[in-house]
LOVEXSE-73907 format. One record per atom (N, C-alpha, C, O): x negated, y negated, z; residue in one letter. Coordinates in steps of 0.02 Angstrom, whole numbers, plus 50000, padded with zeros to 5 digits. Example, Ala and Ser with C-alpha at 12.3 -4.5 7.8 and 13.67 -1.06 7.14 Angstrom:
REM residues 2
493405028450390A 493855022550390A 493405016550390A 492885016650423A 493585011250354S 493165005350357S 493554999850394S 493304994350402S 
//
This chain:
REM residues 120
490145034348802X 490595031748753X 491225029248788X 491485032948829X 491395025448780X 491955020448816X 492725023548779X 492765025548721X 493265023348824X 493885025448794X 494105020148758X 493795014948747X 494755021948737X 495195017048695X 495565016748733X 495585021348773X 496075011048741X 496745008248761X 497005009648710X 496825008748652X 497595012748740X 498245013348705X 498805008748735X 498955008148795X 499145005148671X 499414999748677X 500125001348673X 500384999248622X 500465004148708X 501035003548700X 501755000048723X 501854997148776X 502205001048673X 502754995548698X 503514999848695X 503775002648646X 503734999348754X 504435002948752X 504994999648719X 505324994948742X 505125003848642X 505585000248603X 506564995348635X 507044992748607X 506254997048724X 506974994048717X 506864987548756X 507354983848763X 506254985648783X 505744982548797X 505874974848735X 505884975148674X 505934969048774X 505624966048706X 505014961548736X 504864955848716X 504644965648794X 503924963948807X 503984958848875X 503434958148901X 504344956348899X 504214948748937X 504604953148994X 505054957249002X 503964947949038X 503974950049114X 504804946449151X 505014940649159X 505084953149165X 505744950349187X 505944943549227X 505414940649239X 506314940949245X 506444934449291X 506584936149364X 506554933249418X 506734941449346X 506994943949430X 506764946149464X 506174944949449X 506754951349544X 506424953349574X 505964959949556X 505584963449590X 506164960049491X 505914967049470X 505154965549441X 505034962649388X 504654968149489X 504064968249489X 503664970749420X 503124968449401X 503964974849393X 503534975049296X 504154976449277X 504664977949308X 503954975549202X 504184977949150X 504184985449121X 503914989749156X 504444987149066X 504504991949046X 503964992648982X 503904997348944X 503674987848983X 503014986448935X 502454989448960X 502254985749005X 501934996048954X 501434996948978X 500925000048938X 501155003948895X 500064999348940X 499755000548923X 499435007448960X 499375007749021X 499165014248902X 498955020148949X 498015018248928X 497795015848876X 497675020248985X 497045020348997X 496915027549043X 497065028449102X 496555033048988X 496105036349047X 496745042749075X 496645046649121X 497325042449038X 498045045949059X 498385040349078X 498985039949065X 498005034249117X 498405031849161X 498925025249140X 498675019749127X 499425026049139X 499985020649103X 499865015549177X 499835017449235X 499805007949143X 499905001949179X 500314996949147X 500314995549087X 500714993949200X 501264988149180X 501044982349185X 500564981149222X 501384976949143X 501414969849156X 501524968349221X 501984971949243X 501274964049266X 501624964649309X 501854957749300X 501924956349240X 502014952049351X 502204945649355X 501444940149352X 501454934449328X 501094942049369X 500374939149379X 499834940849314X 499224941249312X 500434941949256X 500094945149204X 499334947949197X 498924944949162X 499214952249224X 498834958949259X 499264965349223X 499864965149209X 498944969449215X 499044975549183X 498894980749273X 498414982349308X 499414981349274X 499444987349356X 499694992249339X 500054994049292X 499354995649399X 499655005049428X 499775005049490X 499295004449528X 500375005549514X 500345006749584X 499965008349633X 499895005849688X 499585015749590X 499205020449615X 498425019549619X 498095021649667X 498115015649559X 497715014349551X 497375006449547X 496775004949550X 497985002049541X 497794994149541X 497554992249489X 497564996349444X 497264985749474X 497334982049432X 496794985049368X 496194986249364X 497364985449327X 496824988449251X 496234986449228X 495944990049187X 495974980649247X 495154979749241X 494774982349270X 494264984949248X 495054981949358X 494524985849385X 494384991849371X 493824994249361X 494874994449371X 495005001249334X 494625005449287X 494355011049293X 494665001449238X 494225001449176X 493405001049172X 493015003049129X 493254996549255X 492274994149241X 492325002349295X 491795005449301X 492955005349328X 492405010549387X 492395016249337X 491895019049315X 493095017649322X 492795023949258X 492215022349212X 491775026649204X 492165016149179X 491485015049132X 490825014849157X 490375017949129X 490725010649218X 490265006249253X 489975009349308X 489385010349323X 490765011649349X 490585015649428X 490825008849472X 491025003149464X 490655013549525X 491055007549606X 490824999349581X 490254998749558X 491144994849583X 491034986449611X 490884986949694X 491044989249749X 490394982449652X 490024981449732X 490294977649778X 490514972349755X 490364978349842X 490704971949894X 490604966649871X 490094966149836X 491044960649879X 490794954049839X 490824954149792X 490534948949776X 490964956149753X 491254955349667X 491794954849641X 492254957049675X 491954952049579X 492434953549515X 492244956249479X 491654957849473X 492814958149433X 493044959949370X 493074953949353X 493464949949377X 492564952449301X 492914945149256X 493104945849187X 492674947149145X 493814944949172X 493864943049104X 493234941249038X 493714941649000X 492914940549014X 492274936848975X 492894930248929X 492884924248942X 493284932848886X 493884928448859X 494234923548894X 494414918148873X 494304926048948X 494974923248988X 495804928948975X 496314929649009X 495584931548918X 496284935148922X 496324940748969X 495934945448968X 496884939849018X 497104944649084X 497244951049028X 496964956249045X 497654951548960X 497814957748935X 497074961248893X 497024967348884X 496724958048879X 496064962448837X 495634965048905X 495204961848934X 495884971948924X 495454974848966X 494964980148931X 494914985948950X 494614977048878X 494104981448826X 493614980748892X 493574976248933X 493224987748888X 492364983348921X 492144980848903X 491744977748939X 492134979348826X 491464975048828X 491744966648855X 491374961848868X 492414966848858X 492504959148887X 492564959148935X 492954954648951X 492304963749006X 491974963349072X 491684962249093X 491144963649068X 491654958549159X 491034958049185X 490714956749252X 490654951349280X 490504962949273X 490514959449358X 490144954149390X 489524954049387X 490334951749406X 489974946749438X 490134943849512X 490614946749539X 489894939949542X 489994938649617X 490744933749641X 491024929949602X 490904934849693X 491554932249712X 491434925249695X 491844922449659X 490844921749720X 491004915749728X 490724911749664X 490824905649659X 490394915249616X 490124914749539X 490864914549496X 491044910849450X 491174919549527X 491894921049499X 492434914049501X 492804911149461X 492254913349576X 492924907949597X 492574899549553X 492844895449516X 492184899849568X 491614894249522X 491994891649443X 492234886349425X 491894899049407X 492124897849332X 492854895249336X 493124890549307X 493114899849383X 493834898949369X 494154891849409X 494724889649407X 493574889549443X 493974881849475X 493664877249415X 494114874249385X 493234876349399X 493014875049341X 493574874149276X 493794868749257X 493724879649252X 494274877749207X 494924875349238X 495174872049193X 495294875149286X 495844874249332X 495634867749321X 496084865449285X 495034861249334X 494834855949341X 494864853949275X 495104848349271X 494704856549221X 494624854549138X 495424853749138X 495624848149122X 495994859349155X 496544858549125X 496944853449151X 497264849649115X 496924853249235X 497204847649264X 496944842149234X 497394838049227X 496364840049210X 496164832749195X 496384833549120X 496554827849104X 496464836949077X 496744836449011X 497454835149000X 497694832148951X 497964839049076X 498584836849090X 498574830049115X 498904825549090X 498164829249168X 498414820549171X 498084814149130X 498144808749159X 497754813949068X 497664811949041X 498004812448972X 497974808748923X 498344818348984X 498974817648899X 499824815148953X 500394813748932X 499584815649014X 500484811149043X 500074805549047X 500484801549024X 499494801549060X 499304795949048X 499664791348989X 500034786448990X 499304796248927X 499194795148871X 500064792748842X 500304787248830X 500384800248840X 501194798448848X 501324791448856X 501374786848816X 501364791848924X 501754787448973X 501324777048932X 501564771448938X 500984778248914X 500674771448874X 501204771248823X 501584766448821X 501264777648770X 501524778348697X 502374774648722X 502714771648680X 502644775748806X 503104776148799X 503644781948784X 504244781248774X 503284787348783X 503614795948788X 503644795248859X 503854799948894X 
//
C-alpha cells in the first residue's frame, strides 16, 4: 500500500522559491517522516536523502537501476504520487524530454514569428 504525501505549507511562507542565494524555501512537503523543500530547480529535496521522486519509487519500488530515471508520467516536478512514476532508461528519459524542449522552442519561434508579422 503506497503512503500519502503530506502537503504542507508554512503559514509565513507565501510558497515561491526565494530570489536569492537561499537554496529552498520554507514551503515543504513530508513523505515517509521525511520533510522535503522546493528547491530552485523546482524539485521537492532533502539534503539527506535527495530528490523526492526518487525517493518515493525506492521506498515503493526498491533500488533504480544504473541507467535510469525517475520520470514524471505528467510532467509535473511537484506530483510525486507513484502512480505518476516511472522508471525508465537515461537515454529513453533524455529522448522525451528533448522532445518536448523541441515542441516548445518551435511553438516559441513561431508565435515571435507570428507577432513580429501582426506588428507586436
Amino acid at each position: 500500500m503506497s503512503r500519502e504525501i503530506d502537503a504542507l505549507v508554512c503559514p509565513v511562507c507565501d510558497g515561491s522559491v526565494p530570489k536569492s542565494n537561499v537554496k529552498y524555501c520554507s514551503r515543504f512537503q513530508r513523505y515517509d517522516g521525511v520533510n522535503f523543500y522546493l528547491n530552485v530547480h523546482g524539485y521537492w529535496h532533502n539534503p539527506n536523502v535527495g530528490k523526492m521522486h526518487r525517493y518515493v519509487w525506492e521506498v515503493e519500488k526498491g533500488d533504480i537501476p544504473d541507467g535510469h530515471d525517475i520520470h514524471h508520467i505528467d510532467g509535473d516536478k511537484a506530483n510525486n504520487h507513484i502512480s505518476n512514476l516511472d522508471c525508465i532508461s537515461h537515454s529513453e528519459h533524455s529522448i522525451i524530454h528533448n522532445k518536448e524542449r523541441s515542441r516548445l522552442h518551435y511553438e516559441n519561434m513561431a508565435k515571435a514569428r507570428w507577432d513580429k508579422c501582426r506588428g507586436k
